[in-house]
N, C-alpha and C positions, 0 to 999 in steps of 0.2 A: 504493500500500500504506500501510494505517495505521501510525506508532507503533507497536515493537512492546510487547508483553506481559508480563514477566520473573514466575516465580511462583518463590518460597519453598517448600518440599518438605513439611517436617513440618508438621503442623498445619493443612497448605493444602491438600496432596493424602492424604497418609499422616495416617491417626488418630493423636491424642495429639502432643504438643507437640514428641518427639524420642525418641530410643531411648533404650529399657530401659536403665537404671545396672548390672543384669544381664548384660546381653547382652558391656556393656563387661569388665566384673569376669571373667565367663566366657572370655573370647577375652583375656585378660591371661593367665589362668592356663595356658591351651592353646601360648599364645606362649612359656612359662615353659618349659611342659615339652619345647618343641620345642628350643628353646635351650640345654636342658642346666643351666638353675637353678636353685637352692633358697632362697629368699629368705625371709627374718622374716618373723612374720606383720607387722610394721609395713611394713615392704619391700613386699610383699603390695601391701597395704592401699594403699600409693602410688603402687602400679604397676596398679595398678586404677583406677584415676584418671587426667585429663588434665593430672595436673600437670607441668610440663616441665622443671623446675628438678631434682625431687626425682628424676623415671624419668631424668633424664642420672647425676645424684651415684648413684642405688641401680643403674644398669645397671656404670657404672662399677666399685662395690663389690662386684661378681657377675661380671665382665670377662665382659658380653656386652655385642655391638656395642648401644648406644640406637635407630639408626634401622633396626637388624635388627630389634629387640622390636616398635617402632612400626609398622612397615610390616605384623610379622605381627600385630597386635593389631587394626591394623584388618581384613584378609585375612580373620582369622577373625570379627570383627563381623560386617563384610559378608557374610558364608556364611549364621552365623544371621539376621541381619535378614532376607536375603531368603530365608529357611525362612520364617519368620516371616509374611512376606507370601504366601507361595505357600500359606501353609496357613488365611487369613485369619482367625490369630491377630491381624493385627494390618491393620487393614482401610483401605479407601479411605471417604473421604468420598461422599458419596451426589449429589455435584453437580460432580464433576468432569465430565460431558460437558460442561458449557458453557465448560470451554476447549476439548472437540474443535472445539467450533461455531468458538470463536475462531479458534482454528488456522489453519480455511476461511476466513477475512476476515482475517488480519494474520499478522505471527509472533508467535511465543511461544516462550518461554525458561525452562528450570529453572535454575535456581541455590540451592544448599545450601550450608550449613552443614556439612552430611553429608557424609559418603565420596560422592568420585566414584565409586566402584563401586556403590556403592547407586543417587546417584541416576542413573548410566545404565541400573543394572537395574529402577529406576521408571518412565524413559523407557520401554523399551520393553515393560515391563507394563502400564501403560495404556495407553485407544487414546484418548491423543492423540499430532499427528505435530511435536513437539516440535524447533525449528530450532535450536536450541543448548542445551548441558547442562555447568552446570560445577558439579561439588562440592570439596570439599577432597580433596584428596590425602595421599597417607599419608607426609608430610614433616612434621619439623619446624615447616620454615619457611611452609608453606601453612596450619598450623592457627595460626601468628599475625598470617596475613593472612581469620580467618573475620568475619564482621560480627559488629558495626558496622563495621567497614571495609570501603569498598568495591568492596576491589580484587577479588572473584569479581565482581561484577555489572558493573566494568570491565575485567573477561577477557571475558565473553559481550558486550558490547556492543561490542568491540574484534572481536570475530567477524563479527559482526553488519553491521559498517560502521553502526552506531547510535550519536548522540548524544542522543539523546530518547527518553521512553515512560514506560511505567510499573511499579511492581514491589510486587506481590501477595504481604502478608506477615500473617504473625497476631502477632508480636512487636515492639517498642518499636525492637530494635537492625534490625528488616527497615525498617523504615521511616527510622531513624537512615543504613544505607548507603543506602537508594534514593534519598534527598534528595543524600547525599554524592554519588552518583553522575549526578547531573542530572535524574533520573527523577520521576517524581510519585508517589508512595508509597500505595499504598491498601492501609486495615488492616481484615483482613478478623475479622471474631468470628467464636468458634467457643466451642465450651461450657467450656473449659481458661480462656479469656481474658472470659466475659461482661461480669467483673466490674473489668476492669483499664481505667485511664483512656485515654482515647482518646487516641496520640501528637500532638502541640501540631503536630509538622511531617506530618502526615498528610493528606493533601491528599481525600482521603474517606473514609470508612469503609463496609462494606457488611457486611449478616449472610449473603450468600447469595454463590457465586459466579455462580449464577443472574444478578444483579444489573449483574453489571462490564459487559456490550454497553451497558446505559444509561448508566454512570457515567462511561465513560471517551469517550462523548460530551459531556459535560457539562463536566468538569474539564479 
């Protein structure tokens, strides 16, 4: 068996670079009223947001539990996002079968930045047969371990029994953790990124994923 595969979600398989700042701000406010809050509109404004410092001090000043708001703030993300995708509002890339193809010759592996709820429900909304799937979890501590750090891409490789391969990204910090992680990093363009300089540790780039069966014989 080859090397496996490791892909990046947004921007790789899901269009657009990452979820709507909508979808975020929307399932903050749904979380609010589940909760029993009335927060400032500055409060608001904060908690619509990933900032972690300000959702501990303003949950705190509303006395609801922080990783009660969080957990449901992604819950309800994750509900809309995958609306969102079932009604392709927010669509697939046009060349994801050529990881199906992969799949049939090696493993391959999602890893996100995203909610693990999303991306298992990407997993199994494409038809690829994807051998590990790790996103961030609706913790605290799991969204200061998102890339560039590499610690999701050394949870699926720790799965894996993998110390090598490679990891399919369209962003500077995907390429940043895949290097961290031992991996050979390939940065794939996409119309969001044409114009963004090629990462220095990027060990190829490709415009297609068409492309990777040849590339990742080469590199």
């Amino acid at each position: 068996m080859s090397p496996p595969i490791l892909f990046d979600m947004d921007g790789v398989i899901l269009e657009d670079p990452g979820t709507d700042p909508q979808v975020y701000a929307d399932a903050a406010d749904t979380a609010l009223d589940t909760l029993g809050a009335e927060p400032t509109p500055a409060q608001r404004d904060d908690l619509r947001r990933h900032d972690l410092e300000n959702i501990a001090d303003h949950c705190a000043a509303l006395e609801i539990d922080a990783a009660a708001f969080w957990k449901l703030k992604d819950e309800y993300a994750s509900k809309t996002s995958h609306d969102l995708i079932r009604s392709g509002e927010r669509g697939l890339y046009d060349d994801i079968d050529a990881i199906a193809d992969l799949a049939d010759r090696t493993t391959v592996g999602l890893v996100t930045n995203n909610r693990h709820a999303t991306a298992e429900f990407v997993a199994d909304y494409v038809p690829v047969e994807f051998d590990v799937v790790r996103g961030r979890r609706p913790t605290f501590d799991d969204f200061r371990r998102k890339k560039p750090e590499p610690d999701f891409i050394d949870d699926a490789l720790s799965e894996l029994d993998a110390d090598n391969g490679f990891y399919v990204g369209d962003s500077h910090k995907d390429v940043t953790a895949g290097r961290a992680a031992g991996l050979k990093p390939i940065y794939l363009r996409r119309p969001h990124n044409r114009d963004v300089d090629r990462p220095t540790e990027a060990a190829a780039v490709v415009d297609s994923l068409a492309a990777l069966p040849a590339v990742v014989e080469t590199i």
